[in-house]
NUTOR-304300 format. One record per residue (C-alpha): residue number from 1; x, y, z. Coordinates in steps of 0.2 Angstrom, whole numbers. Layout:
# residues N
n;x;y;z
NUM;X;Y;Z
...
***
This chain:
# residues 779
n;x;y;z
1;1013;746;339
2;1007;736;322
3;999;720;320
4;1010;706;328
5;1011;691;316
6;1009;677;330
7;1016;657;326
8;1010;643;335
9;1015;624;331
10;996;617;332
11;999;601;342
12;986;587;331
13;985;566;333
14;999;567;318
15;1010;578;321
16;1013;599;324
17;1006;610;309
18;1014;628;309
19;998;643;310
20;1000;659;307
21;988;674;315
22;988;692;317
23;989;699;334
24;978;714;337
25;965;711;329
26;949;705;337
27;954;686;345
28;967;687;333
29;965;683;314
30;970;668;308
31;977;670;289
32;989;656;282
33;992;640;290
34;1006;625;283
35;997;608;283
36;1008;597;279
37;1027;606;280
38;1035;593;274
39;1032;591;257
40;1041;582;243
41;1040;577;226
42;1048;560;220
43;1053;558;202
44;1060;543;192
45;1070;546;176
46;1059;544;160
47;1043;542;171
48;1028;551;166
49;1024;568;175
50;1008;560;180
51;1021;546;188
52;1025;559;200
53;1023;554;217
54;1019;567;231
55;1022;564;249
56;1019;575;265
57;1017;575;282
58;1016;585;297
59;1032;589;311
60;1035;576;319
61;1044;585;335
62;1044;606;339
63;1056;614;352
64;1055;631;355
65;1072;640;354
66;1071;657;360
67;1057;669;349
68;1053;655;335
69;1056;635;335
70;1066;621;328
71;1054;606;320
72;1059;591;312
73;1050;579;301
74;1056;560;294
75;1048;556;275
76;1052;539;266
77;1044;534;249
78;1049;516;245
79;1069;516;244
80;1070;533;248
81;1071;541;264
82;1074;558;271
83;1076;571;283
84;1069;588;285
85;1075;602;297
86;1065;617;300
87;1072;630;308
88;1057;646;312
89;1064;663;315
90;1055;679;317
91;1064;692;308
92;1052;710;310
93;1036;711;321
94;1025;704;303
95;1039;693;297
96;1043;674;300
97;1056;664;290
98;1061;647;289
99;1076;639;284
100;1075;623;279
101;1088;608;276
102;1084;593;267
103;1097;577;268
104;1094;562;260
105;1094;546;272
106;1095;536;258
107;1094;537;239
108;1091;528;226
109;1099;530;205
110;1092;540;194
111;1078;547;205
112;1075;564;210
113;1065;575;222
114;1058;594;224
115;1055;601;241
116;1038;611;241
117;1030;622;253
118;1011;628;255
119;1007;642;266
120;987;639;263
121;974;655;266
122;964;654;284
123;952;669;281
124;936;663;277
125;928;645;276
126;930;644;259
127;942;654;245
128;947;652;230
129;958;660;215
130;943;676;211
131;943;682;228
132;960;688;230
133;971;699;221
134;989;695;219
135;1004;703;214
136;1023;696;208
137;1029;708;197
138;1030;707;182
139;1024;690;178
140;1006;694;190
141;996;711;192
142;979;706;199
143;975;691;191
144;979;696;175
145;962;696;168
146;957;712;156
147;942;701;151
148;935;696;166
149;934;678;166
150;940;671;181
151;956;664;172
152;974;673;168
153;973;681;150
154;990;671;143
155;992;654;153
156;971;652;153
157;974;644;173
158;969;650;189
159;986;638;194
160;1001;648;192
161;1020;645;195
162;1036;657;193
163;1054;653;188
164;1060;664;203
165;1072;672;187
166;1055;679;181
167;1051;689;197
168;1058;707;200
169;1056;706;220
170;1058;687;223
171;1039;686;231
172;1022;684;228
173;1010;693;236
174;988;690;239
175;979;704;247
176;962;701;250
177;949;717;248
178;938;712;261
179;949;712;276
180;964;722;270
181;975;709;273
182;991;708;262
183;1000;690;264
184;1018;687;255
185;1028;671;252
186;1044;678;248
187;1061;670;246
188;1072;674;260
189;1090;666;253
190;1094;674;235
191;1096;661;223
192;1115;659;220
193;1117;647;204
194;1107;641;187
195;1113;631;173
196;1108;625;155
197;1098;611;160
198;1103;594;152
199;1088;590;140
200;1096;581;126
201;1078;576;118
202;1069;593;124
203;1062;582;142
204;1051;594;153
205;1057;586;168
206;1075;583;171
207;1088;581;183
208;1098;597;188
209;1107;605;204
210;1100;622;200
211;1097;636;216
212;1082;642;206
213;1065;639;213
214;1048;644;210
215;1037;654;217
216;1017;656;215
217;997;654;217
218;989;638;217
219;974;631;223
220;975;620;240
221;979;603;241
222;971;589;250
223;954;597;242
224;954;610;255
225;943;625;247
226;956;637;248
227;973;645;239
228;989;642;243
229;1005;653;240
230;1017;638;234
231;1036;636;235
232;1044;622;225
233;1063;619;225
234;1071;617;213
235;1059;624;200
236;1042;619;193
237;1032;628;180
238;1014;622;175
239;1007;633;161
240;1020;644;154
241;1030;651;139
242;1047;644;143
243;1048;631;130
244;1033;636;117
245;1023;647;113
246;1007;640;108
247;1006;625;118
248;1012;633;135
249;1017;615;141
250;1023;612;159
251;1041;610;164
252;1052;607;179
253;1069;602;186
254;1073;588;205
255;1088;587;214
256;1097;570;211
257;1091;559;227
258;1108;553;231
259;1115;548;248
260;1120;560;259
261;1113;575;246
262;1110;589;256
263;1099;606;252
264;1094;623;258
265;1084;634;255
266;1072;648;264
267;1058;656;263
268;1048;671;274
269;1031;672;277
270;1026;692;277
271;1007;699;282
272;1003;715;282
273;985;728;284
274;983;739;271
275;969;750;266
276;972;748;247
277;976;736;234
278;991;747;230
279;996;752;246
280;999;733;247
281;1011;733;231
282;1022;746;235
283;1023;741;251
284;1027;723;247
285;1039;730;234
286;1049;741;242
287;1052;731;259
288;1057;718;246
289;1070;731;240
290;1077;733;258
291;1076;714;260
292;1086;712;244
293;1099;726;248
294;1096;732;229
295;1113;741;225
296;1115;753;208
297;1125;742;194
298;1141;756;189
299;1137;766;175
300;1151;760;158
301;1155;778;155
302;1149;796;161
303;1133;799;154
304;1138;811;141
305;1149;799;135
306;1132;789;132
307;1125;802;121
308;1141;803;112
309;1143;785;109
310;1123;784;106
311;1121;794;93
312;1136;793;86
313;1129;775;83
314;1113;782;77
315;1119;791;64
316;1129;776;57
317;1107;772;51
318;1105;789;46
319;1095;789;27
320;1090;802;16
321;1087;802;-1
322;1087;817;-14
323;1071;823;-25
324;1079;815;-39
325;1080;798;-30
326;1062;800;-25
327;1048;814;-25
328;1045;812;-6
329;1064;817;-1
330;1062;806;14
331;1076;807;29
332;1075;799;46
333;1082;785;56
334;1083;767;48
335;1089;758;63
336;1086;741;62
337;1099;728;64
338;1107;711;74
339;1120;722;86
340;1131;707;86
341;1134;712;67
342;1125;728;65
343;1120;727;47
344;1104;733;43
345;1092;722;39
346;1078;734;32
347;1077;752;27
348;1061;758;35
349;1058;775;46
350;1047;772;57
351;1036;784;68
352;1034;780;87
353;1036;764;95
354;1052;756;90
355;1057;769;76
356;1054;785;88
357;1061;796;74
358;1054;812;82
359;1060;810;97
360;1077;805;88
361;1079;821;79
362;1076;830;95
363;1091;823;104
364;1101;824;90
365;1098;843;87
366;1103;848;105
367;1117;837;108
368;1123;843;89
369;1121;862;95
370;1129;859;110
371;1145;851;101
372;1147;860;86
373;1139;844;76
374;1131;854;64
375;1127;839;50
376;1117;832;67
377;1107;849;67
378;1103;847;48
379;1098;828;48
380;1087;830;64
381;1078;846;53
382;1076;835;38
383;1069;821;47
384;1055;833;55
385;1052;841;40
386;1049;825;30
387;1037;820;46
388;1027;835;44
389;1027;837;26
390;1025;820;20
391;1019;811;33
392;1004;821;39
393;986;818;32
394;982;837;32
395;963;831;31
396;960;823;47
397;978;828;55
398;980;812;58
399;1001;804;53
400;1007;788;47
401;1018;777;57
402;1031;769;42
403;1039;774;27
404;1048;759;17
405;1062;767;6
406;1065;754;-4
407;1044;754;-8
408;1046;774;-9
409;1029;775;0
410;1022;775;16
411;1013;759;23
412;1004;753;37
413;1011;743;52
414;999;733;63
415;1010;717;70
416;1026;724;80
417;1037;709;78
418;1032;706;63
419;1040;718;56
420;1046;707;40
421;1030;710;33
422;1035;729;29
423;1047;724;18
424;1044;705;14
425;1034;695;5
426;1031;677;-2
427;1044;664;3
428;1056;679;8
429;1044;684;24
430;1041;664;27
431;1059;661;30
432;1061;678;40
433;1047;674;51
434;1047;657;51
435;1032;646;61
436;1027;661;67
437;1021;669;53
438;1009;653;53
439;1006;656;69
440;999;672;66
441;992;670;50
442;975;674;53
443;977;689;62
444;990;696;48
445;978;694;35
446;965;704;44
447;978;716;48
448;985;719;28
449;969;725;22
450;968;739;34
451;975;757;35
452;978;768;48
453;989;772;62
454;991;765;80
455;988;782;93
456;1002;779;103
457;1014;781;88
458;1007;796;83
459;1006;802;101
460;1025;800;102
461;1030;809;88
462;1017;823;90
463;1026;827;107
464;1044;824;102
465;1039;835;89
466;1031;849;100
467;1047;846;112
468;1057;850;97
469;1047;866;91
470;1050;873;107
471;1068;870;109
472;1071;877;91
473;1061;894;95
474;1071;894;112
475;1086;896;100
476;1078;910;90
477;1073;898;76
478;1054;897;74
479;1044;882;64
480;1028;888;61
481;1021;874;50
482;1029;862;63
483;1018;868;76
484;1004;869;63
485;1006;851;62
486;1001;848;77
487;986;858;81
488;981;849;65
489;984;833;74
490;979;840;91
491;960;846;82
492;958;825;76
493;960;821;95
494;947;831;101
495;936;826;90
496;939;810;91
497;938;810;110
498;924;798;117
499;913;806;130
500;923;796;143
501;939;806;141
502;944;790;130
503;952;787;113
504;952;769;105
505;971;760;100
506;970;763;82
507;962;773;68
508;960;774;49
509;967;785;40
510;947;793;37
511;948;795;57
512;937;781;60
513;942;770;77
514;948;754;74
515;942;737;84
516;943;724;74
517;948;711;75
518;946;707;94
519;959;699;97
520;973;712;92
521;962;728;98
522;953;719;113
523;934;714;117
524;933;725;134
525;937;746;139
526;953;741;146
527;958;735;130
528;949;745;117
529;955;762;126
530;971;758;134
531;982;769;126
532;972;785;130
533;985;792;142
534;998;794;128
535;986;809;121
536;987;818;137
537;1006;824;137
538;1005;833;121
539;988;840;124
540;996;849;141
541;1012;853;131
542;1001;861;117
543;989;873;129
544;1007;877;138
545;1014;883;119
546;998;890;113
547;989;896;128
548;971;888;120
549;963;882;139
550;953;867;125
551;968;857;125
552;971;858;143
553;952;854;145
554;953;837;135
555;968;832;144
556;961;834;161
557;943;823;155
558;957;810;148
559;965;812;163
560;950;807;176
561;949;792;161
562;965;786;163
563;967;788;185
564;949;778;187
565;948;766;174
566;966;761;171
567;976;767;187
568;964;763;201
569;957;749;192
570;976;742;188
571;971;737;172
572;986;744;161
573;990;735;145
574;991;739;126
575;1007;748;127
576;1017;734;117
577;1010;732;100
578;1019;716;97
579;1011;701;104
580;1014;683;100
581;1005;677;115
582;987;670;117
583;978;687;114
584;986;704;107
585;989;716;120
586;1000;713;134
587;998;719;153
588;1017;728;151
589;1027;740;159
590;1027;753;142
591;1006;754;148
592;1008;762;165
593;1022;772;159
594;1011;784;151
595;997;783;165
596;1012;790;175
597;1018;802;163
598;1001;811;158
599;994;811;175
600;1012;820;180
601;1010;832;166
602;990;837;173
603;997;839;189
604;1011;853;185
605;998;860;174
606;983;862;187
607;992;862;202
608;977;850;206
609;982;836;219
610;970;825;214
611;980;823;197
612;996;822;209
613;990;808;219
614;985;797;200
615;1003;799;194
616;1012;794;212
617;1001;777;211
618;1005;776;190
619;1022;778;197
620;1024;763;209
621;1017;752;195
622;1029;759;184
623;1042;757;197
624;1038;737;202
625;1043;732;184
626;1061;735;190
627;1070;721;195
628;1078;721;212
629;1091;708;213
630;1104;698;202
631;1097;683;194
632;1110;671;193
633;1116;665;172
634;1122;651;166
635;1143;654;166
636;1143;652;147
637;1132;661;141
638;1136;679;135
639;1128;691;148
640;1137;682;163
641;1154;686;152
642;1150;700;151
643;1145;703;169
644;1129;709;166
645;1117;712;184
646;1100;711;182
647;1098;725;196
648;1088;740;188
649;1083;733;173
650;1065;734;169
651;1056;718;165
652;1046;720;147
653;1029;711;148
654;1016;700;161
655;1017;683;151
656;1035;689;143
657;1041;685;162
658;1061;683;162
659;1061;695;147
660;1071;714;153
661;1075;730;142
662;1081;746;144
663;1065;756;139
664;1061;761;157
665;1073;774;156
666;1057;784;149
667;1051;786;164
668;1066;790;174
669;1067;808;176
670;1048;810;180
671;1050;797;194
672;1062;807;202
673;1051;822;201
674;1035;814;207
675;1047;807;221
676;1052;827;223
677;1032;832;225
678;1026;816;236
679;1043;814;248
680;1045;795;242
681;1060;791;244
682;1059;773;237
683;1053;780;221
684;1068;792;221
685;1079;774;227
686;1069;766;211
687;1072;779;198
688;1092;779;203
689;1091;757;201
690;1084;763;182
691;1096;775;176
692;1110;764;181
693;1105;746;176
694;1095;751;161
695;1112;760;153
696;1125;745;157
697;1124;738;143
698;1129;752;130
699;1144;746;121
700;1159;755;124
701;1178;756;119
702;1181;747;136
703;1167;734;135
704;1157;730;119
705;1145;717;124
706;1147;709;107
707;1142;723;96
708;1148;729;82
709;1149;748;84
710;1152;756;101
711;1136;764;105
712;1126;751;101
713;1113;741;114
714;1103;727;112
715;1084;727;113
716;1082;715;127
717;1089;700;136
718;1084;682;142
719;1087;682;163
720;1075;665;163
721;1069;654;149
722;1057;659;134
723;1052;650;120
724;1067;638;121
725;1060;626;111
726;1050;634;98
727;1054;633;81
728;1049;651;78
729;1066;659;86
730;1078;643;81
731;1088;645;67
732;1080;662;60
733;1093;677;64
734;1083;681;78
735;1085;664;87
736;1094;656;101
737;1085;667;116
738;1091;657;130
739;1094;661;145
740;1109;674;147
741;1109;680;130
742;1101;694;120
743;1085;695;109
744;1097;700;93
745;1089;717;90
746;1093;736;90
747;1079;748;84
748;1080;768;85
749;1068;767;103
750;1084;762;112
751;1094;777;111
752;1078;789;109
753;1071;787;127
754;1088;784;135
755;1096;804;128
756;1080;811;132
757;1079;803;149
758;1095;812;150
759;1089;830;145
760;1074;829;156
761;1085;824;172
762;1099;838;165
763;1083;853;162
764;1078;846;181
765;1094;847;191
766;1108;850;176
767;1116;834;181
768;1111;816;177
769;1122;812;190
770;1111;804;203
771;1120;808;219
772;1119;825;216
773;1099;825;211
774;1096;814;228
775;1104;829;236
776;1094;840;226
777;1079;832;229
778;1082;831;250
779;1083;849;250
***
């Protein structure tokens, strides 16, 4: 038998105070206690937030009932009175929840009030945010602090609140190192409704019956030296990006204190000994999957019918253009459009990242020679060809990332989002981009003057581009100067490798690493280097084609990098290279993707367990950006319409919180096979949560989503509130990201990883069907 998790109702002169304490350890440790239980906020219509009163006191009577205890605690504020019920229940040997109920005695006009909870840390005398590290994916991994300053990287606080929409498993969790304990506040009731808050002048604080709370870490009240995992209900967010970017103002919601109002609402306190930091997340993760009953969301359509409808929308953007038309006979994938209307907005092939062109071409092929689509076979050999042959820098082997059609050239893309700035300028790129072009201004500048190539995005297409060498040569069709290419590209990573194992986020087209400025290629190793992982899979996949033991030797040195520095360390970020947030690279889910990946790809390689045991830990990080229940939507907005469930799709970024996409597919198919290697069959539930939600929303004849084409999907969509108020997404055609709709964007990444997820699961088990690979896998 574990650790009990022991409650007592501490008897004081004002009243019972709940305290929680392991059993089993030495005279019991005492981790969290509840102060003051019953807590509430008082707020008057058009009163300041700093007119927000507080009031709190202890129980007021305790009766035991059975294994837990029914407490009840009488509040009044001026006019208002209340009544709070507590009922505590033990629900597994480490788990207490309370559900509580809140009636107003009596109210009072235009006043409201939020129910708060503080489960405040016992461990030590003093403790504050540094010495605990805390996880509520994917708004929190750690303290999400690459530069080590005590303080989150995007909401510069050590106070932090979640929207419980932006939180994938409904809980935050603190672990602290010392003692391996790992306490979590979690939600215990799913939240059932939301709404468009009324806000008729853009008010932070407002009335509203909403079912959404938040959840988080804040420091003590009642100046006790110590942190507190808070509840509030209904919500309350102190720094964040719901309504600007810049500013990162405050914002909340109270109940209406009317007469008679009544509301519940509860909550379960969870602690845990555990060894490791990550031994703590997955467990905290995948208990919360059971708690939530996560369920699969039905695929649209078989998943051949996907790659039918993909790429038969894909090649809808399919440019090429004669020698006549211009000396560099350029072909690839211009995908680039709103999929409400699906007209494309710029003619630009891009090269990893969002254009994936390689990795396009590669799809294309095999689904082409598989259904007698001969014009796809031809297109995907144009668009390699033009990769290889005119946008390779034979001189350092290094590739550039864009080709604008229009410019005939290629050019250099630094800014992601900003991607106006390939094919705009002057008042053009102004009203494209609008305040955030302002916004970001100084970093653009800096950016225009340089050239070079992001490592990641010639990463990508160097191993689509090997995957695509290979599959031709299966079919009796060799591409010499395809692989030549590479080994071009592959020489420039070895020498370029840093004595670490590392490789810096950008280079010049001379070779040279790039760091400057700070802010968009990062001040510490976690930033500077943290997309060396990407090299590794086509270093392995080259040694495999060409037998050199170099290649193989620079992956495994990159490897060590990437499990110790950026796995064990948990310091992933830089996968994204579209920041508008406070600094440029993002903690996001695309960074521990590749960790997962290359550390797979050592491990098949080598046989080397060491390499095995990297990529199952990459791979509960990877897995922990999928969300695990359905987040409620306001009923008018377009995603509730459409029935969209939150379930399986993969949050996008740390201070992006509430923001999901599809591109976790990528990972898929190695989840399953690290799952296969390790016997974890959470990751093998995880992976099948993935395919499922991550493809709903394809548009099809049945159920087009909005789109224009069948076969389209969008980039992203809104599950909680981002940037609501900012004038940089208001009336551009990018704007109106509100909760329950779509970020208005389609770019050639979307089908990329989701046809190739599809051949790797089908080379694996020949089937994408996940009931037969979880039998598959069991055996």
């Amino acid at each position: 038998m574990g650790n009990q998790l022991m409650l007592n109702m501490l008897e004081q002169s004002s009243g019972y105070a709940p305290e929680f304490k392991l059993q089993g350890t030495a005279g019991g440790l005492r981790v969290l206690h509840v102060p003051q239980p019953a807590s509430v906020e008082l707020w008057t219509v058009g009163a300041s937030k700093e007119e927000i009163t507080e009031h709190a006191v202890m129980y007021s009577s305790v009766v035991e009932r059975g294994d837990g205890y029914l407490c009840e605690a009488e509040l009044a504020a001026g006019e208002i009175s209340c009544k709070i019920i507590d009922e505590w229940v033990r629900t597994a040997d480490d788990t207490w929840q309370v559900n509580r109920k809140l009636s107003v005695l009596q109210g009072a006009e235009k006043t409201g009030f939020r129910l708060r909870f503080d489960a405040v840390t016992a461990l030590q005398e003093e403790m504050d945010f540094t010495d605990l590290r805390y996880f509520a994916p994917p708004a929190l991994y750690d303290k999400n602090d690459l530069d080590e300053d005590g303080v989150e990287d995007y909401l510069s606080t050590q106070d932090l609140m979640y929207r419980e929409d932006r939180l994938n498993m409904l809980a935050v969790t603190a672990y602290d190192e010392k003692r391996k304990v790992s306490m979590s506040l979690m939600r215990a009731d799913q939240p059932a409704y939301d709404s468009v808050p009324d806000r008729p002048d853009k008010e932070r604080l407002f009335l509203q019956r909403t079912d959404i709370g938040s959840l988080g870490v804040w420091t003590a009240p009642n100046a006790e030296k110590q942190m507190s995992l808070r509840a509030a209900y209904p919500f309350f967010e102190g720094r964040c990006h719901a309504l600007y970017m810049k500013e990162r103002p405050d914002w909340g919601s109270f109940w209406p204190a009317e007469t008679g109002e009544t509301l519940k609402v509860s909550y379960a306190i969870r602690v845990e000994m555990k060894d490791k930091f990550i031994d703590a997340i997955w467990s905290a993760y995948t208990r919360r999957m059971k708690d939530l009953d996560s369920t699969p969301v039905p695929l649209p359509a078989s998943a051949e019918k996907l790659n039918e409808y993909r790429l038969e929308a894909l090649d809808r953007y399919y440019i090429e253009k004669g020698e006549d038309e211009d000396p560099n006979m350029p072909a690839g994938y211009a995908l680039n459009c709103h999929p409400q209307n699906g007209i494309q907005l710029s003619n630009i092939i891009q090269f990893g990242f969002t254009g994936q062109n390689i990795l396009s071409a590669y799809n294309s092929l095999r689904f082409g020679l598989d259904n007698g689509k001969t014009d796809y076979v031809e297109k995907a050999q144009k668009v390699v060809d033009f990769f290889v042959n005119k946008a390779h820098l034979p001189e350092t082997g290094m590739f550039y990332n864009l080709y604008s059609v229009e410019k005939k050239s290629f050019d250099f893309w630094w800014t992601g989002l900003l991607l106006p700035l390939a094919y705009a300028e002057g008042e053009r790129l102004v009203e494209l981009m609008g305040p955030l072009y302002e916004h970001r201004e100084f970093v653009i500048k800096a950016l225009r003057e340089k050239q070079g190539s992001y490592l990641r995005c010639m990463n990508e297409d160097v191993h689509a581009l090997l995957l695509i060498y290979a599959f031709e040569k299966s079919q009796g069709r060799e591409n010499k100067e395809w692989l030549e290419a590479a080994r071009r590209y592959a020489d420039f990573l070895l020498k370029t490798q840093e004595t670490d194992g590392s490789w810096y986020r950008a280079y010049d087209i001379d070779g040279k690493a790039i760091t400057d400025p700070p802010i968009w290629f990062g001040t510490t190793i976690y930033e500077q280097k943290s997309s060396t992982a990407t090299s590794v899979p086509l270093l392995v996949e080259l040694y495999e084609i060409t037998g050199e033991g170099r290649y193989l030797e620079a992956a495994k040195k990159a490897g060590r990098f990437v499990r110790e520095t950026i796995v064990a360390g948990i310091k992933f970020n830089g996968g994204i290279h579209d920041s508008i947030y406070a600094k440029g690279q993002l903690i996001d889910n695309e960074s521990i993707y590749f960790p997962m990946i290359a550390l797979l790809a050592l491990y098949k390689a080598t046989k080397d367990q060491y390499f095995l045991e990297g990529a199952h830990d990459a791979a509960k990080l990877n897995a922990s950006w999928t969300v695990l229940w359905d987040v409620p939507l306001p009923e008018e907005s377009t995603l509730a319409r459409f029935g969209f469930r939150s379930t399986g799709i993969g949050a996008c970024d740390t201070p992006g919180a509430g923001y999901v996409h599809p591109f976790e597919l990528s990972g898929v198919a190695e989840m399953v096979e690290i799952a296969g290697f390790t016997g974890d069959k959470d990751l093998l539930k995880v992976a099948e949560l993935l395919w499922h939600g991550c493809n709903q929303t394809v548009a099809t004849p049945e159920k087009d989503w909005g789109y224009a084409y069948t076969g389209l999907q969008e980039e992203g969509y809104l599950i909680s509130w981002w940037a609501w108020d900012d004038p940089m997404f208001g009336d551009t055609g990018f704007g109106k990201r509100w909760k329950g709709e779509g970020n208005k964007t389609c770019f050639p990444w979307i089908p990329a990883v989701a046809v190739h997820c599809y051949w790797k699961l089908y080379d694996q088990f020949g089937t994408a069907d996940f009931a037969l690979i979880k039998e598959k896998v069991a055996k």
